[in-house]
N, C-alpha and C positions, 0 to 999 in steps of 0.2 A: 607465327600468327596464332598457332593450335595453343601455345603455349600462353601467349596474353590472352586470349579470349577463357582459359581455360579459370586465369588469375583473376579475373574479371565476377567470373561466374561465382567462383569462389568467395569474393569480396562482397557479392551483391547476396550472396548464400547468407554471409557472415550476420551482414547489417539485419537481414529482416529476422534471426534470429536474434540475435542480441538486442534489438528495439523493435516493438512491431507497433505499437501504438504514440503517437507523437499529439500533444495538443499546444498550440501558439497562445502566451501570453499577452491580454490587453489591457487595456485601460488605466496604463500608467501615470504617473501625476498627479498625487494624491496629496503629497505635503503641502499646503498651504501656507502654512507658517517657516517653513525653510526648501523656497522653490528648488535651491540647488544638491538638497539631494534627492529630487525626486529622480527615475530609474528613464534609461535612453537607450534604443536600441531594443534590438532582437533578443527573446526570453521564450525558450520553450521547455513543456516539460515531455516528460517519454517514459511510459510501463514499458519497463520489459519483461525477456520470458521469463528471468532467473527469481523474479519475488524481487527485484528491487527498484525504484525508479530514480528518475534522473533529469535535475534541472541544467540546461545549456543556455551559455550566455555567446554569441555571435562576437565577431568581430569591432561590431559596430554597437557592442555596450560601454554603459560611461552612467558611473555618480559621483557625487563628493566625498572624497576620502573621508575614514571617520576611525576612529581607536577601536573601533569592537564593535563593525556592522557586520550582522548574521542574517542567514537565510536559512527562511522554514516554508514550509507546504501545513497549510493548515485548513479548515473546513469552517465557509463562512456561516452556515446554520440558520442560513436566513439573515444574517444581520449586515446594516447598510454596513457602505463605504466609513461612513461617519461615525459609526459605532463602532467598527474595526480599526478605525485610526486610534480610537484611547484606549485602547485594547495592548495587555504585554503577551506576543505568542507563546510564552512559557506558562501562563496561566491557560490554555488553553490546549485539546489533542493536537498535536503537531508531532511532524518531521522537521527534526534538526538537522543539515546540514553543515554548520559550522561558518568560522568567517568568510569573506569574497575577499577578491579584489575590485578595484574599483572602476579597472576598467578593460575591453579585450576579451578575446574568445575563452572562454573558461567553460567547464563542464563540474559535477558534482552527481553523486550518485551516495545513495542510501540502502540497504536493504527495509522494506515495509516490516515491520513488528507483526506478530499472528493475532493483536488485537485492534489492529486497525484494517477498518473499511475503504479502503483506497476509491473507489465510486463518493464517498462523500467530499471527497477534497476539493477546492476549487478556486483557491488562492494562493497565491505565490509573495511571500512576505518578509520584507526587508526592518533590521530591527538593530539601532543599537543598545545593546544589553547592558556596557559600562552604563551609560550615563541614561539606561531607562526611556530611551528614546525613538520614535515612530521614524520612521526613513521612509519608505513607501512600498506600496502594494500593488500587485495585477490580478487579475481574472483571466482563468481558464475555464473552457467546458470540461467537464468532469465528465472520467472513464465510464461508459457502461459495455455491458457486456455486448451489446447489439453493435457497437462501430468500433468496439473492440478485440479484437482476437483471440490478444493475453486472458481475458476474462472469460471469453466465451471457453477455451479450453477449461478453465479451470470450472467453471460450470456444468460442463459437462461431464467434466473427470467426477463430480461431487455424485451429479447424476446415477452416475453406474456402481458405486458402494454400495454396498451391501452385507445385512447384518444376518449369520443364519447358526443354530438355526433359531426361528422365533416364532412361537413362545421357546422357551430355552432353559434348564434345567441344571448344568454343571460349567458348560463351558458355550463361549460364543467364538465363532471365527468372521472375520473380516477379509471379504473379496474387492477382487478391482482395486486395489490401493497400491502405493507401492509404498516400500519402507524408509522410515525419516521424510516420505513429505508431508506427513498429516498429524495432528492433534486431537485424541479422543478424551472426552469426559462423560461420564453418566451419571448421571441426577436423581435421585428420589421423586416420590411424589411430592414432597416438601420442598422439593430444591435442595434438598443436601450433596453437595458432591461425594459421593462416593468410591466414585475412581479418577484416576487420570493418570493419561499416558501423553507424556509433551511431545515426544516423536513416536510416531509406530513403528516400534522393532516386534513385538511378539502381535502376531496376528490371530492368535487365541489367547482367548481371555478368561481367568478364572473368573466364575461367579458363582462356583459352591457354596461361599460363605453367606452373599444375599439372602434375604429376606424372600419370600414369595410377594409379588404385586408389578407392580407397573411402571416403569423406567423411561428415562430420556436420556436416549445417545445422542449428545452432541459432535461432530467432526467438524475439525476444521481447515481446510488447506490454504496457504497462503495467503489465508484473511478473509477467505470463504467458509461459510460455515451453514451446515444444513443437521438437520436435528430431526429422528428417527424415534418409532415407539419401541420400546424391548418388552415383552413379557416374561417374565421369571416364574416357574410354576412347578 
């Protein structure tokens, strides 16, 4: 009994790390002009802890086969149902997934890019690419940090960075971070980048060579990004 309960524990350990945020897809039934591929059945998406997310299709999904129907997450930006139907998701920011099947429990998982905002996403979109054609679309509520955990972490982690010292003269160090999960740039007053580091391995930073004046540190973790003043003097 110590032994199952312990496998138990273990497995329910597992899931809330591996998914901790889940939101249900609605309002399927969007093609018009070809009722039978519109989308049936159970569609959710899931943040997880790792930086990637994840669309599940239930038991109980089903559309009509097609030579090259793909699934993407993309951010409706305000625009109708109607507007998104003549829309190609490849002209747009989107998460590719790749082809489905057509019908039956299936899952799909992407890592998020460090230039996408995963809070603006909110559509779930079915699309054949051969022949350029609309399949159908749902609606999700979109992650925020407040009902969500994954985010609130990672908000918080942005939170406790820290640039020092500053104003700053030869070199700067970075606290509270850990290494390879963050992306640092720093910008002139013009906006010119003048550095950048895609992972953080060295947590000082030369800035001898700089100019004297007034800097923008950007960081960004996991698609969070918060942006800091430097003084160089």
């Amino acid at each position: 009994m110590k032994t199952k309960l312990l496998f138990i524990s273990l497995v329910i350990i597992s899931l809330n790390l591996s998914a901790q945020c889940t939101e249900n897809t609605a309002n399927f039934g969007n093609n018009t002009s070809t009722p039978s591929y519109n989308i049936s059945g159970d569609v959710s998406v899931i943040l997880n802890t790792n930086n990637s997310i994840s669309v599940n299709f239930a038991n109980n999904f089903s559309t009509a086969s097609g030579p090259d129907v793909r699934l993407y997450l993309i951010k409706s930006e305000g625009k109708s149902i109607s507007e998104l139907k003549n829309l190609n998701p490849t002209a747009l920011e989107n998460i590719s997934f790749g082809l489905i099947d057509f019908s039956g429990s299936q899952s799909y998982t992407e890592t998020i890019p460090n230039n996408i905002d995963i809070t603006q996403y909110d559509t779930v979109f079915f699309y054949c690419l051969q022949f350029n054609a609309f399949w159908d679309l749902g609606k999700f509520d979109s992650f925020n940090s407040t009902t969500c955990s994954v985010l609130s972490t990672k908000r918080n982690q942005l939170n406790t960075v820290k640039i020092f010292p500053n104003p700053a003269k030869n070199r700067i160090h970075l606290k509270n971070i850990e290494a390879n999960s963050a992306e640092i740039r720093i910008f002139n007053v013009l906006g010119k980048q003048v550095y950048h580091q895609p992972k953080i391995i060295e947590k000082t930073i030369d800035i001898s060579t700089f100019h004297k004046g007034i800097y923008l540190v950007k960081i960004n973790i996991d698609g969070k990004s918060q942006t800091q003043k430097l003084v160089i003097n």
